[in-house]
N, C-alpha and C positions, 0 to 999 in steps of 0.2 A: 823317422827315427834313425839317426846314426846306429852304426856295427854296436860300436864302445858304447854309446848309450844304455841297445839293447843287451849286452853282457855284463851292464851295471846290474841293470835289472835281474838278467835271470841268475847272477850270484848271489846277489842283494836275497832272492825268494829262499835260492837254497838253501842259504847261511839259517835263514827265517826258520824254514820249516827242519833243520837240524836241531834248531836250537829248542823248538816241541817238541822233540823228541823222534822224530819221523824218520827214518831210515831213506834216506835218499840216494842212498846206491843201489837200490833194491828195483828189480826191471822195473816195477810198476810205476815207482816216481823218479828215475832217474831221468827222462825227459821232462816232464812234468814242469821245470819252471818257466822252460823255452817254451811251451805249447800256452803256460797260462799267458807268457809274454804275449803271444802269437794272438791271445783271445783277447785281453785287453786295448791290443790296437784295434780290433774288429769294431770289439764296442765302441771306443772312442773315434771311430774314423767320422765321424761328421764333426768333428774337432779341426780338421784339418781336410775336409772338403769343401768345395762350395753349393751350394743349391744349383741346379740348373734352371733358366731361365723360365718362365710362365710359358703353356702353351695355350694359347688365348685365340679364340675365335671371334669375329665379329657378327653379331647377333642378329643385326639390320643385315648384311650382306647373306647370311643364312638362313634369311626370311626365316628366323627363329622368333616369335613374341616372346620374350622375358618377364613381360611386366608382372611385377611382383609374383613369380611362381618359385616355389620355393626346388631346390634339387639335393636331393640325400643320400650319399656317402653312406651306408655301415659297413661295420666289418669287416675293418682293414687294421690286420694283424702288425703289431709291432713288440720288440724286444728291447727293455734299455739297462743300465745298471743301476740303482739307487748309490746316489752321492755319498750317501751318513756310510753305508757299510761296505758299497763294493760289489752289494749282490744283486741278482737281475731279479726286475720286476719285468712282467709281459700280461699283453690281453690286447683289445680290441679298444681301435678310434673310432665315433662313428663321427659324423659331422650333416647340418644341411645348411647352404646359404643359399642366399637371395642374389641371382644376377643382376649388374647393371649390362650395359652394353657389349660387355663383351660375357663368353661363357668360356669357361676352363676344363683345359683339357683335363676328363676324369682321374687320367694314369696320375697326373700331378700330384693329386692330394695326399696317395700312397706311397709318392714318392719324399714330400716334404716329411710325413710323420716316420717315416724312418727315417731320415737324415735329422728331426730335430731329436729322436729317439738314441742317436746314435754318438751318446757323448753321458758325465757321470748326471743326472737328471735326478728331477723332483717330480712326481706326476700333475701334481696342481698348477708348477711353472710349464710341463711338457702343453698341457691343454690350453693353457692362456697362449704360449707361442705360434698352436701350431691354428688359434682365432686371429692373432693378433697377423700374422703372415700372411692367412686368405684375405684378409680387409686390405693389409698394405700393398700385395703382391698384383692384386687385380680391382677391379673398381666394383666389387662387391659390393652391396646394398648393407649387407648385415650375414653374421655367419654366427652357429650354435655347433661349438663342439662337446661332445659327452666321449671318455674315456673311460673304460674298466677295469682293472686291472687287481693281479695277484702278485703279492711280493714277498720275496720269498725270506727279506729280510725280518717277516713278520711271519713265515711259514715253519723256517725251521731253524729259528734261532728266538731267544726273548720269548713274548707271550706265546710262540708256536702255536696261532691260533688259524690251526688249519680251516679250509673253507670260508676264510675271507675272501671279498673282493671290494678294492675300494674303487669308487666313483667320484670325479670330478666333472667338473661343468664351468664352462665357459662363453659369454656369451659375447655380440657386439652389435653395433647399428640396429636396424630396424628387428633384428631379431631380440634382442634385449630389454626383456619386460613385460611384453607384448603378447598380444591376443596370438597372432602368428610366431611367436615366438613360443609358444606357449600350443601351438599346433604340432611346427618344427618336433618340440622335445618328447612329445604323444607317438609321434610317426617313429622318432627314431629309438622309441623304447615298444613299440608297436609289437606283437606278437609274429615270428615270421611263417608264412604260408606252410602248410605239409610238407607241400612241393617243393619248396624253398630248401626244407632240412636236408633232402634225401639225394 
């Protein structure tokens, strides 16, 4: 973002929250539109990143068996803003797919869901992209993502129906329907160990 840009912007806020009524010479929000400026790039920086490249192992040279063993991903923390208002929703990817020949590097998957996280997002399109990406990205067999998520544009504004959390589900290839697919989404709502918690 150009200088002139961002001093559109952070006048554009001021002007905004004067016209609420807001006292914006006042310490507390006299930075305040520059920092929101500041926050807004943050969230939107996968707008203007690119993914980094797959790190991909080959399976046969790591005398690794693949065949059909399913591997599970939970619990990978992401932050994004909802589109309709502007406010952040946040919670937990989990994911588990099926290797072809090659196996993918773990860090990847946590790094894709926050880069597709990191832009104004819907949670139902966030889980279709971050399925639709492991099938295209790698020669996955089949991939099941589950997302959960708390938003706040439904927390503290409108029905303020606190203690939500919504759930989407995305499936593809052989995970899609299926008996194992249908295994996958047991495991990855699965109870976690004691030991696990602590």
């Amino acid at each position: 973002m150009t200088n002139n840009a961002r001093d559109r912007l952070v006048n554009a806020l001021r002007d905004y929250l004067a016209e609420l009524g807001v006292d914006v010479e006042s310490p507390g929000v006299k930075d305040t539109p520059e920092r929101w400026v500041s926050a807004l790039e943050e969230y939107t920086e996968g707008l203007r990143v690119g993914f980094d490249e797959w790190k991909v192992f080959d399976s046969e040279e790591s005398s690794i068996n693949t065949d059909g063993g399913l591997v599970i991903v939970r619990d990978i923390p992401f932050s994004s803003i909802c589109e309709h208002h502007l406010l952040p929703f946040f919670g937990k990817a989990h994911l588990a797919y099926v290797p072809g020949r090659e196996i993918v590097g773990i860090s990847k998957f946590a790094r894709l869901v926050s880069w597709l996280a990191a832009r104004p997002q819907v949670q139902e399109r966030l889980t279709s992209q971050i399925a639709d990406h492991v099938m295209e990205m790698s020669d996955a067999k089949g991939v099941l993502v589950l997302v959960e998520a708390v938003h706040t544009c439904m927390v503290t504004r409108g029905a303020r129906s606190h203690g939500s959390r919504i759930v989407t589900l995305s499936a593809r290839g052989v995970l899609q329907g299926t008996e194992l697919g249908r295994t996958a989404l047991q495991m990855l709502n699965m109870e976690r160990p004691q030991y696990y918690l602590q």
